[in-house]
C-alpha positions as a Python dict, from the first residue, in 0.01 Angstrom:
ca = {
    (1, 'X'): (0, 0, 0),
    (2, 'X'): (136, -159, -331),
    (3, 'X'): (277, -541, -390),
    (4, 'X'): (454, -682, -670),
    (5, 'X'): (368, -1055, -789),
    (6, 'X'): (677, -1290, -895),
    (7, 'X'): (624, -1552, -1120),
    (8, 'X'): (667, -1945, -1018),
    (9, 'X'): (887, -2039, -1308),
    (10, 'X'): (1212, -1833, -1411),
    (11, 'X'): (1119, -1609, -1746),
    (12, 'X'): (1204, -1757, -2073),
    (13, 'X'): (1530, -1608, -2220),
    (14, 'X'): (1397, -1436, -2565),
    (15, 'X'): (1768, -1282, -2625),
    (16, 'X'): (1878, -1406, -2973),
    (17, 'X'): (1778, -1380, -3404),
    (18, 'X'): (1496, -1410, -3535),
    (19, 'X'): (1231, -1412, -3847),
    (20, 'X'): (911, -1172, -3770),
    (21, 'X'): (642, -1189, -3966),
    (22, 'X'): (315, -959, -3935),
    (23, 'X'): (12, -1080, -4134),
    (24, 'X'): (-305, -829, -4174),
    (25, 'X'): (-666, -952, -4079),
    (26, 'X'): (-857, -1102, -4381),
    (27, 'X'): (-1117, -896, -4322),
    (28, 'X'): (-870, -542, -4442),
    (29, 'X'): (-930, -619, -4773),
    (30, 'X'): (-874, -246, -4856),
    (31, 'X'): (-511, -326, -4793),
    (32, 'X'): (-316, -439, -5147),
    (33, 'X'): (-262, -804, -5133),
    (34, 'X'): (128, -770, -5203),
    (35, 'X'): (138, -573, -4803),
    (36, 'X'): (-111, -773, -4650),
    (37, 'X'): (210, -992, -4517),
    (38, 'X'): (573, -834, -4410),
    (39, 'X'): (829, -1035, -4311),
    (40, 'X'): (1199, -905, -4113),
    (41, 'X'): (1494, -972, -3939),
    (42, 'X'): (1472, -936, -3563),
    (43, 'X'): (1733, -888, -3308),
    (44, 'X'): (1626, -952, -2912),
    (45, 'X'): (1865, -830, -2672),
    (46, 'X'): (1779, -807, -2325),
    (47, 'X'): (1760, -462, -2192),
    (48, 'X'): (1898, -467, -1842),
    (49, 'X'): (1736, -787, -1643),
    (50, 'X'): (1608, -1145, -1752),
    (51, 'X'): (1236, -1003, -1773),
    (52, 'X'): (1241, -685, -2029),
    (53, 'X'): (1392, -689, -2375),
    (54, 'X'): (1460, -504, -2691),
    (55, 'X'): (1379, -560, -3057),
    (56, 'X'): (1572, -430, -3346),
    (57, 'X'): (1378, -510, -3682),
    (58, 'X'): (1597, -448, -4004),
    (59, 'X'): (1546, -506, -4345),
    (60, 'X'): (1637, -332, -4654),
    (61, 'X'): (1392, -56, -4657),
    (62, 'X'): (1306, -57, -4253),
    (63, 'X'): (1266, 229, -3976),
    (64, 'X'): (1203, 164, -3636),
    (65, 'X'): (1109, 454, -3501),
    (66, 'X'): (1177, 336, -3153),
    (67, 'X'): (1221, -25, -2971),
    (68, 'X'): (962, -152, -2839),
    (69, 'X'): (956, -323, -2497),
    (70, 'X'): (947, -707, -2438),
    (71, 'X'): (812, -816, -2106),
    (72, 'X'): (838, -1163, -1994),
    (73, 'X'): (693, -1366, -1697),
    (74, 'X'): (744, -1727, -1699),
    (75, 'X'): (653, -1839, -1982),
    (76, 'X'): (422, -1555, -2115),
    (77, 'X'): (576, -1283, -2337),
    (78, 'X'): (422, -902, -2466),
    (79, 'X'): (519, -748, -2692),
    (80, 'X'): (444, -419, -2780),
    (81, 'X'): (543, -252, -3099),
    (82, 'X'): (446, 112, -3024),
    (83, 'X'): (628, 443, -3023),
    (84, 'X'): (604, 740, -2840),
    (85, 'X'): (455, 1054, -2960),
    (86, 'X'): (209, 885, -3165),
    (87, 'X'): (365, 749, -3431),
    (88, 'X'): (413, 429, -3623),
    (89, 'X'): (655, 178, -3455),
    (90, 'X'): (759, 47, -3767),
    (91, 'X'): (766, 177, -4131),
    (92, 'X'): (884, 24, -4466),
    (93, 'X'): (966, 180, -4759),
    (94, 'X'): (811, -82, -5030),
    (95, 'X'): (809, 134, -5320),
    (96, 'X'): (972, 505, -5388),
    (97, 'X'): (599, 621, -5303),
    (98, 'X'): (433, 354, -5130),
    (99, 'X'): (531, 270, -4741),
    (100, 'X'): (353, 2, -4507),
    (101, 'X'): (314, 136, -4093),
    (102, 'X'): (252, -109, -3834),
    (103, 'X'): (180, -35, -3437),
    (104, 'X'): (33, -262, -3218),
    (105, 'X'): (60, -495, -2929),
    (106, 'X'): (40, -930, -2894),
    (107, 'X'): (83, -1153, -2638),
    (108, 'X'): (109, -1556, -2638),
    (109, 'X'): (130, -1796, -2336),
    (110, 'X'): (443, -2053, -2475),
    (111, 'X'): (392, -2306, -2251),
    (112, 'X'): (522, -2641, -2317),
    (113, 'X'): (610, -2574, -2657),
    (114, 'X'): (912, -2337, -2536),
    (115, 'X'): (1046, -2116, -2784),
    (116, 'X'): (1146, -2218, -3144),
    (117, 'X'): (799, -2034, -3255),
    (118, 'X'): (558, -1742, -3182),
    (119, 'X'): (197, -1704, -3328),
    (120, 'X'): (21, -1499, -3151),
    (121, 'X'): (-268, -1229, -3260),
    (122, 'X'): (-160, -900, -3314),
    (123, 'X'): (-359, -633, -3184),
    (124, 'X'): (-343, -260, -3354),
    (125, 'X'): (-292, -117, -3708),
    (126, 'X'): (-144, -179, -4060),
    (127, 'X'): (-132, 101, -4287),
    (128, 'X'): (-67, 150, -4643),
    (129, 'X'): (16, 473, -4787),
    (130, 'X'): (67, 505, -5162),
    (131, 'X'): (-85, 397, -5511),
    (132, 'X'): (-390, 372, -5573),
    (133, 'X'): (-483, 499, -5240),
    (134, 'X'): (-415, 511, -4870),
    (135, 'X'): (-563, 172, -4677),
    (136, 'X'): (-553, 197, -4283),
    (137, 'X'): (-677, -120, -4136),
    (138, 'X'): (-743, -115, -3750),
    (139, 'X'): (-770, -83, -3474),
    (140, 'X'): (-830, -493, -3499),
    (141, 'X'): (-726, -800, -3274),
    (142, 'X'): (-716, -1051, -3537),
    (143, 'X'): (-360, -936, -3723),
    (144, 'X'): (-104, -1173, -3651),
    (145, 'X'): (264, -1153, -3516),
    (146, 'X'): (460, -1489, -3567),
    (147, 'X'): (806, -1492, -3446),
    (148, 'X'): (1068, -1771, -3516),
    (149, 'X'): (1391, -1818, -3365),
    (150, 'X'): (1667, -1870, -3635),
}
């Protein structure tokens, strides 16, 4: 036997640009302070119904190494920023030897306060590899993901 629950309300539409902004738990102090917070250009599109989408981050040094699903129902959105075969979702080049590698999941309930803005925690890893050493901070729940519309 299987079932399939619907949602009440009709699922918020998340297609559209956007400013995403990761910020590393205080407590990864191993992490240099100039990586502890990356900020990007998103693109949402949907990908193929009004309940699953797909983000494109770009910037100038950016790789996503694969795009990561969006579900919605109602008003509650996951995200989750993961790749498959084990690798990074995203990596940035921040210095000819230094990059920054972050995987990890978040969810947020919006509510009432629709969807101009996103903060939600960010569960999963930031990583720093280059001078003076390599930093990996995670797995933690306390990163956070905040996403706003442009």
């Amino acid at each position: 036997m299987s079932f399939q629950l619907v949602a009440l309300a009709a699922p918020v539409n998340m297609a559209g640009n956007y400013t995403l902004t990761f910020i590393a738990d205080s407590s990864c102090t191993a992490l240099p302070s100039e990586v502890r917070t990356r900020t990007y250009s998103a693109t949402i599109t949907a990908a193929g119904n009004d309940r699953s989408y797909n983000i494109a981050v770009s910037g100038a040094s950016v790789e996503n190494l694969g795009y990561p699903p969006i579900v919605v129902a109602g008003d509650f959105v996951a995200f989750s920023f993961d790749s498959d075969h084990n690798l990074p979702y995203l990596v940035e080049q921040v210095a000819p030897n230094a990059r920054v590698e972050i995987t990890g999941y978040a969810e947020a309930a919006l509510g009432s306060s629709g969807l101009s803005a996103i903060s939600a925690p960010f569960s999963g890893y930031v990583e720093y590899y280059g001078p003076p050493a390599i930093a990996r901070c995670g797995p933690l729940k306390n990163h956070r993901l905040i996403l706003t519309r442009q």
